[in-house]
N, C-alpha and C positions, 0 to 999 in steps of 0.2 A: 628696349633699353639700348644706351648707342655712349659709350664710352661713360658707361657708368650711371649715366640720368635718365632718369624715366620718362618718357614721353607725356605720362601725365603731367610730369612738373613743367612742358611746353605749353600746354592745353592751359594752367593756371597762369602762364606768364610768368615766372617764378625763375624762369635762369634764361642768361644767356652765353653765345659762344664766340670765342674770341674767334677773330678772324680768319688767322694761320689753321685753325684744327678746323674749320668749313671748307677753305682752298683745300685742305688736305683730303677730306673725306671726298671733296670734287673731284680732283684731282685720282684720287685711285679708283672711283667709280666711273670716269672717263677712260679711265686707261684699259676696264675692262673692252670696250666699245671700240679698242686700238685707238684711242682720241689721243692725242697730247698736247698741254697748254705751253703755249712758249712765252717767253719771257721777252722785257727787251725787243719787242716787235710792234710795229705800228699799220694801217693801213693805208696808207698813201693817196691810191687813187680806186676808187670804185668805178664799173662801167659794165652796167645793167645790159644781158643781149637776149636773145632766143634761147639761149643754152644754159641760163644762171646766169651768174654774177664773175666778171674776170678782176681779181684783188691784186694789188701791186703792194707787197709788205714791203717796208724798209727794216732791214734786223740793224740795231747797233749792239757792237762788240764789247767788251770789257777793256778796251784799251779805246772805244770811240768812233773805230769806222764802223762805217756802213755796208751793208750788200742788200740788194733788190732781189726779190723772187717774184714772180706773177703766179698765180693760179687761178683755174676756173671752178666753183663753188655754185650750188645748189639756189643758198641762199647765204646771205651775212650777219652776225648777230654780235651787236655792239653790245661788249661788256667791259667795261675801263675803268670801271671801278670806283672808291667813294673820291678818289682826287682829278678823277677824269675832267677834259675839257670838253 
């Protein structure tokens, strides 16, 4: 049972779930794992080495700028969702 529906009623096809309440249940089941999604953030440049993957986010603000961060990363996993380019 998971906010009320039965898993049988998954198995029949019989309901679906909006968006917001998937991101959400994501979203707290990441956070156990210390993961967290961010918002507003893009990947800019990828550059595959011996070590992983070195990522170059671009974050924009709520007023429009920008700031760059680099990290180096295991591996990279493109999820942009259903308006993605």
């Amino acid at each position: 049972m998971l906010y009320g529906i039965s898993f049988d009623d998954f198995i029949q096809g019989g309901v679906t779930v909006d968006q917001y309440l998937t991101e959400s249940v994501l979203r707290k089941s990441l956070e156990t794992y210390g993961v967290y999604v961010e918002l507003a953030t893009e990947p800019t440049h990828l550059e595959e080495g011996l070590e992983g993957v070195a990522v170059v986010l671009t974050k924009t603000a709520g007023d429009g700028s920008t700031q760059t961060e680099t990290l180096q990363a295991a591996y990279v996993i493109g999820a942009d969702g259903a308006k993605g380019e």
